[in-house]
DRENLO-803425 format. One record per residue (C-alpha): residue number from 1; x negated, y, z. Coordinates in steps of 0.001 Angstrom, whole numbers, plus 500000, padded with zeros to 6 digits. Layout:
BEGIN
<r i="NUM" u="X" v="Y" w="Z"/>
...
END
This chain:
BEGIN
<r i="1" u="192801" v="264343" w="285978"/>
<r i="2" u="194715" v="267420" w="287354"/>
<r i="3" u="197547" v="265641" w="288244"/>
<r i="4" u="195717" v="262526" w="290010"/>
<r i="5" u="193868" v="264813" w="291924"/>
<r i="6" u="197078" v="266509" w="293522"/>
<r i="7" u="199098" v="263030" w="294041"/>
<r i="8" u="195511" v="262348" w="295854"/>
<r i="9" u="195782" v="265345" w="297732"/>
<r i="10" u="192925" v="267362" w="296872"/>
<r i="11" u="193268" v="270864" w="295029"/>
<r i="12" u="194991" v="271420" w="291950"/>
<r i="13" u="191495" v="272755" w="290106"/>
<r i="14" u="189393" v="270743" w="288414"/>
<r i="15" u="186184" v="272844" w="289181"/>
<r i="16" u="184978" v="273160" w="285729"/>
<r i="17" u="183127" v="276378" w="285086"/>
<r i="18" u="185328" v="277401" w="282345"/>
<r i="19" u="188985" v="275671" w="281439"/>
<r i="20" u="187688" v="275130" w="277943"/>
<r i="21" u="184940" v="273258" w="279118"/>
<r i="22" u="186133" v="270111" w="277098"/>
<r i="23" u="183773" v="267998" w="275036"/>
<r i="24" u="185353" v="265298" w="272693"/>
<r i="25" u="182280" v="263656" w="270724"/>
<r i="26" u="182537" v="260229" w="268498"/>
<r i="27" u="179790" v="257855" w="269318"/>
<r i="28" u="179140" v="255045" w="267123"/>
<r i="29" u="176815" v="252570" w="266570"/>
<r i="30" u="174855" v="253100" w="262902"/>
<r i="31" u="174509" v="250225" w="259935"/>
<r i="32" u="171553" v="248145" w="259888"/>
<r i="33" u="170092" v="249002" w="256854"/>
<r i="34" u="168603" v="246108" w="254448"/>
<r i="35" u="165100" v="246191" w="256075"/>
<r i="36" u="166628" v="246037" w="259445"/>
<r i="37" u="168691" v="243201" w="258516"/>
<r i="38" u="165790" v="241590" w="256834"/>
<r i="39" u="163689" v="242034" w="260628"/>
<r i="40" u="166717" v="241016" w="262920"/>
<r i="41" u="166875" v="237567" w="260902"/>
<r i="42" u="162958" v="237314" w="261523"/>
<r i="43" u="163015" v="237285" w="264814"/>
<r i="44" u="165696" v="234207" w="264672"/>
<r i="45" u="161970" v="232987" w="262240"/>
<r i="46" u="159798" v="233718" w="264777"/>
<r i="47" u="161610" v="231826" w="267426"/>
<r i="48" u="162471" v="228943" w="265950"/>
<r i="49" u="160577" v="228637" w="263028"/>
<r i="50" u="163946" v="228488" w="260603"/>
<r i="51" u="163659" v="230650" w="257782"/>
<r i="52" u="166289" v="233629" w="256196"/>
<r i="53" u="165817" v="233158" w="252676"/>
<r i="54" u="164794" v="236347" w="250803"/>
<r i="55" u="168706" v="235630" w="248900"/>
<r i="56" u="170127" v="235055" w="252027"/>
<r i="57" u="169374" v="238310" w="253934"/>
<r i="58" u="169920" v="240233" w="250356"/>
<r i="59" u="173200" v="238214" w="250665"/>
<r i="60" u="173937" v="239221" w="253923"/>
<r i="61" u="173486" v="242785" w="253525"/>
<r i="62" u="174939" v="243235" w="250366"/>
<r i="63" u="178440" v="241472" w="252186"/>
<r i="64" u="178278" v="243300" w="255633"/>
<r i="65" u="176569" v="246668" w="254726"/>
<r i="66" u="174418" v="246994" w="257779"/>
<r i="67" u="177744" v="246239" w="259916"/>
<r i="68" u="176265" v="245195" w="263249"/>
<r i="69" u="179087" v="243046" w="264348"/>
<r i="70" u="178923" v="241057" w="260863"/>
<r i="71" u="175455" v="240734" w="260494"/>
<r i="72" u="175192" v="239190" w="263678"/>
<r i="73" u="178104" v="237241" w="263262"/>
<r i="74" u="176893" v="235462" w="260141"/>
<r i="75" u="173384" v="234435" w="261673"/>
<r i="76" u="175373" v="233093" w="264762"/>
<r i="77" u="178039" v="231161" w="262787"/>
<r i="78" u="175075" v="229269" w="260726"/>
<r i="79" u="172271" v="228878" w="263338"/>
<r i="80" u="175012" v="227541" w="265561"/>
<r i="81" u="177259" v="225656" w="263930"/>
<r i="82" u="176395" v="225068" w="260410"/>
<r i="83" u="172392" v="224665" w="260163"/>
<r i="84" u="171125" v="223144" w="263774"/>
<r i="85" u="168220" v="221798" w="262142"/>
<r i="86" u="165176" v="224432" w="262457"/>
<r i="87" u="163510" v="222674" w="259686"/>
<r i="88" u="166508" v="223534" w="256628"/>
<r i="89" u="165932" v="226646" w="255659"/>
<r i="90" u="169102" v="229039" w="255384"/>
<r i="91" u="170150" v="230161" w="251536"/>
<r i="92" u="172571" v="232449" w="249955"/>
<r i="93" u="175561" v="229944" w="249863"/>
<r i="94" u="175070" v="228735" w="254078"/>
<r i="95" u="175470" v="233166" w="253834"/>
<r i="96" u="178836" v="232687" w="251636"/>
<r i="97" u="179948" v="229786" w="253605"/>
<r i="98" u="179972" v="232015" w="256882"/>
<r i="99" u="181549" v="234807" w="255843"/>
<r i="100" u="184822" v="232592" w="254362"/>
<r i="101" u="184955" v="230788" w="257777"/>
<r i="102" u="184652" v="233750" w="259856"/>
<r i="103" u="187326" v="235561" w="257487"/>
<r i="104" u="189581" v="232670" w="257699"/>
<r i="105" u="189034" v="232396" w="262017"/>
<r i="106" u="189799" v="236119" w="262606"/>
<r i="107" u="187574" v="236487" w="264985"/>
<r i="108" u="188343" v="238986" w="267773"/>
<r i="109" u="186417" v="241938" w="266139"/>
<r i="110" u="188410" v="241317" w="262851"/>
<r i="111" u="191691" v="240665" w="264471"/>
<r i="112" u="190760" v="243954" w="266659"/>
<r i="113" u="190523" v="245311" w="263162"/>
<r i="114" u="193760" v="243810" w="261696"/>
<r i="115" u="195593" v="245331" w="264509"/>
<r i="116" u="194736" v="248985" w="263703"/>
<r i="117" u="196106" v="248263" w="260372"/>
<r i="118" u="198979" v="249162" w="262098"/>
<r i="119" u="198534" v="252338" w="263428"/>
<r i="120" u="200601" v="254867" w="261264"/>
<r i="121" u="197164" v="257097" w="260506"/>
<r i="122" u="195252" v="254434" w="259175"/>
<r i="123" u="198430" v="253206" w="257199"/>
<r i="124" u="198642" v="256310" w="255593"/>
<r i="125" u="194927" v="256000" w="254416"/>
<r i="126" u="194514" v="252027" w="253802"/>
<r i="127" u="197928" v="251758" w="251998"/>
<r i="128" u="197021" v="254116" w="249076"/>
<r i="129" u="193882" v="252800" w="248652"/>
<r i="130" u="195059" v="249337" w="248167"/>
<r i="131" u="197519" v="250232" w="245968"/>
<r i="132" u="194762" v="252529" w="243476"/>
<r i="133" u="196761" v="255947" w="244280"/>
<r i="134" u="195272" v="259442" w="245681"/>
<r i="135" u="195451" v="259990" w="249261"/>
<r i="136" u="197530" v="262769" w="249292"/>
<r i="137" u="197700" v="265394" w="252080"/>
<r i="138" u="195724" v="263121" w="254907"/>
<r i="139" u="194007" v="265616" w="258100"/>
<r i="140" u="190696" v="265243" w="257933"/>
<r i="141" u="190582" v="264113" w="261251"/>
<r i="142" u="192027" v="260883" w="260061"/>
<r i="143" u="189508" v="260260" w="257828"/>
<r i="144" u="187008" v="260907" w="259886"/>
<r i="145" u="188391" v="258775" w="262549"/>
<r i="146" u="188782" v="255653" w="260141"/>
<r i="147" u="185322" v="256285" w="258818"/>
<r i="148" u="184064" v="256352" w="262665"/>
<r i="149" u="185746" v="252997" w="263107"/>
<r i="150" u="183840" v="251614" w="260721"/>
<r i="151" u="186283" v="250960" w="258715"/>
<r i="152" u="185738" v="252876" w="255550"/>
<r i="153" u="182848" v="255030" w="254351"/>
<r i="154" u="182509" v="257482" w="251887"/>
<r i="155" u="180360" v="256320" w="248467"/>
<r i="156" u="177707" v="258131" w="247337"/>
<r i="157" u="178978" v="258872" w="244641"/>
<r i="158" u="181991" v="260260" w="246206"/>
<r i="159" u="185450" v="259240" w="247255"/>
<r i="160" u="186595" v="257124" w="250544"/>
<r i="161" u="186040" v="253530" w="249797"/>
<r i="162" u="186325" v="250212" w="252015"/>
<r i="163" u="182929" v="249697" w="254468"/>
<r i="164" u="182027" v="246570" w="252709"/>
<r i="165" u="182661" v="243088" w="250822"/>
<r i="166" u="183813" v="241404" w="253813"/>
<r i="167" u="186539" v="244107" w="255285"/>
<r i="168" u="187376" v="244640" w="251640"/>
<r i="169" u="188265" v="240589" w="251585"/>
<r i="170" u="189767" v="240950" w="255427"/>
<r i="171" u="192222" v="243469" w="254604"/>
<r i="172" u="194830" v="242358" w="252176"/>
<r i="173" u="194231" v="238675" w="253711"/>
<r i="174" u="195869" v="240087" w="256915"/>
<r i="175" u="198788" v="242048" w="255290"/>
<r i="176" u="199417" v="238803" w="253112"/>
<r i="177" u="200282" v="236452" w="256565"/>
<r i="178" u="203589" v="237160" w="256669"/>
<r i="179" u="204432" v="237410" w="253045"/>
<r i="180" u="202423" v="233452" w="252634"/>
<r i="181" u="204245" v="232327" w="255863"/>
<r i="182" u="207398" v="233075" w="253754"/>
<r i="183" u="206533" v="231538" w="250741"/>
<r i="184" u="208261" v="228362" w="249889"/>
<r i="185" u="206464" v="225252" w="248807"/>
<r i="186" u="205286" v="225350" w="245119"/>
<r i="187" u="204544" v="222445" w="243318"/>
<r i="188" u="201086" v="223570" w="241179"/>
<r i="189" u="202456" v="222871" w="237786"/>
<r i="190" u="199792" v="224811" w="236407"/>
<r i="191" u="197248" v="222006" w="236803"/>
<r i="192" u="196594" v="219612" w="233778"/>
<r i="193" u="195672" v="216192" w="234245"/>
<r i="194" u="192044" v="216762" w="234171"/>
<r i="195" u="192475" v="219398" w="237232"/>
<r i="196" u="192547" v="222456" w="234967"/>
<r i="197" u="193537" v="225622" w="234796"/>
<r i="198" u="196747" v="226120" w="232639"/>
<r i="199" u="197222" v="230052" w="232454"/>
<r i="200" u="200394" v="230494" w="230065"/>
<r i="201" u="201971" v="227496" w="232474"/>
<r i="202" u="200871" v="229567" w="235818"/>
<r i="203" u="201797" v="232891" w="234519"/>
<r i="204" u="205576" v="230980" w="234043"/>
<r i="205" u="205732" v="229243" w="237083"/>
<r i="206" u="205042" v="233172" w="238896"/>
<r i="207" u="208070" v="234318" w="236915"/>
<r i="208" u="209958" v="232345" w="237945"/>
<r i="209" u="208824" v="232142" w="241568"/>
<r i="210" u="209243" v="236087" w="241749"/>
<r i="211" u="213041" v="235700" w="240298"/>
<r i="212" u="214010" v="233271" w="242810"/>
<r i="213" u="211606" v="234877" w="245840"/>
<r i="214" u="210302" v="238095" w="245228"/>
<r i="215" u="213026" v="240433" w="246365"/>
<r i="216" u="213632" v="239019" w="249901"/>
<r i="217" u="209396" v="239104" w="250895"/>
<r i="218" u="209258" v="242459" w="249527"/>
<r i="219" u="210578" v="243430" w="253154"/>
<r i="220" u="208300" v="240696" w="254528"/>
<r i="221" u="205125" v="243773" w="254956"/>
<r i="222" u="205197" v="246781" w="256589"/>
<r i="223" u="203219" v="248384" w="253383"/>
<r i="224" u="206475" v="249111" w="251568"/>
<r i="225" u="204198" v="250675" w="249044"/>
<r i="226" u="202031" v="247411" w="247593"/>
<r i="227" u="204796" v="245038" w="248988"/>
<r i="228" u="204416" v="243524" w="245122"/>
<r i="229" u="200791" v="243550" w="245066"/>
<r i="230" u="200783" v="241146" w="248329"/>
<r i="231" u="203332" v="238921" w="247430"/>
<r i="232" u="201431" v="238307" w="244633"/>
<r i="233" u="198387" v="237846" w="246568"/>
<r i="234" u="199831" v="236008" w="248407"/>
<r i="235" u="201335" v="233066" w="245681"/>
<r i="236" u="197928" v="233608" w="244414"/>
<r i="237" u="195774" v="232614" w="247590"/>
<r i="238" u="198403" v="229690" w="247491"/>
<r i="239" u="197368" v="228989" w="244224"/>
<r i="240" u="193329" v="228553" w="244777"/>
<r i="241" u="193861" v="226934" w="248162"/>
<r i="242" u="192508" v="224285" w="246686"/>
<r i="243" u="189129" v="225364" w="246638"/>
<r i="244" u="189134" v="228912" w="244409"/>
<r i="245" u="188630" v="232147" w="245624"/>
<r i="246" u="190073" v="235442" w="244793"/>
<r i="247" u="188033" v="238460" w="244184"/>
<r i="248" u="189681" v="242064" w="244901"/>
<r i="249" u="188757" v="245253" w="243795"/>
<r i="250" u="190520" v="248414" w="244852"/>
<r i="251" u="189680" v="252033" w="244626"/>
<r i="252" u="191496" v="255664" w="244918"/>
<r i="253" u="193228" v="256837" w="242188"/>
<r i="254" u="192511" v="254125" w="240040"/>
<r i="255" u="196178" v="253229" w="239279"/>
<r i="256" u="194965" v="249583" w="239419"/>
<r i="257" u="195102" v="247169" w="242565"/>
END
């Protein structure tokens, strides 16, 4: 400000009654809680007549934890796009359904989010989490600042954990594009003839995947640290492709991905 104001040709003071006059102040937006939720989707009820299931809006909550952006964007994606008629009432799985296509779109508030992933500070914070280690020496700053994105939140019972479901789904997903862009083509082996799962042939066909591929996409992520845990995500999202989905669960100092 200083420094405009002189190129401008004004005075070099900044007229502030005090030069430690500086406020810095985080202002964010709260979660919906579940009642809140539960009244947003009525008012889509009351305009239209189409109905929120009681499972749906549990659904919805219990996937975006109040997250404004997400609760929103679920309601949009199925009163939009996926349920037009006012007379079908919208359940727990038209809930499930939006959140895979909105995780698989990217949509500019998670891509906004992918791209922080990025940032050194948050690195430092996301990567040991992922990987089930202890933070280590992080500022508090930096937690606070992740937990004022909206990013993380800390449980009640204590410890930093991911904000909800759907970030907890969005996160590996994103530091597994490069990794699955690198993948070669894999024939799925482990199928029987009836469409089954074969485990003991699948568990094979990843050994010998990782001999022939694993070392070179190691350097395919810039999380050095769970490089292994996202190539195998990654062969594994190539496995279910089909149809499956894969469930994550991740915590501090768990040891366990």
């Amino acid at each position: 400000m200083r420094d405009y104001k002189v190129a401008s040709g004004g005075s070099d003071r900044l007229n502030t009654a005090s030069p430690f006059n500086i406020k810095v102040s985080s202002i964010t937006l709260r979660n919906f809680n579940a009642a809140e939720v539960e009244e947003l989707y009525q008012q889509h009820t009351q305009e239209t007549g189409q109905i929120f299931t009681e499972e749906a809006t549990a659904m919805a909550f219990d996937l975006t934890q109040g997250q404004p952006w997400l609760v929103n964007a679920l309601a949009k994606e199925i009163v939009e796009k996926m349920v037009k008629d006012r007379n079908i009432a919208i359940t727990k799985e038209h809930i499930l359904q939006a959140k895979e296509i909105l995780i698989a779109r990217q949509d500019t508030h998670l891509d906004s989010l992918a791209e922080r992933l990025r940032e050194p500070r948050i690195k430092a914070i996301i990567e040991p989490m992922l990987a089930g280690l202890e933070l280590g020496d992080i500022p508090n700053d930096d937690i606070q600042f992740v937990m004022d994105l909206g990013l993380c939140k800390m449980h009640p019972q204590g410890g930093l954990t991911i904000a909800n479901p759907i970030y907890r789904e969005v996160l590996p997903r994103v530091l597994t594009v490069t990794p699955m862009a690198s993948l070669p083509m894999i024939a799925p082996t482990w199928l029987t003839q009836s469409g089954e799962l074969n485990i003991d042939v699948l568990l094979e066909a990843f050994i010998r995947f990782w001999r022939q591929h694993g070392e070179p996409l190691l350097g395919s992520t810039g999380y050095h640290e769970i490089a292994p845990h996202l190539v195998l995500m990654a062969f594994l999202h190539r496995v279910v492709n089909g149809g499956g989905t894969l469930e994550r669960e991740y915590a501090i100092g768990s040891d366990s991905p």
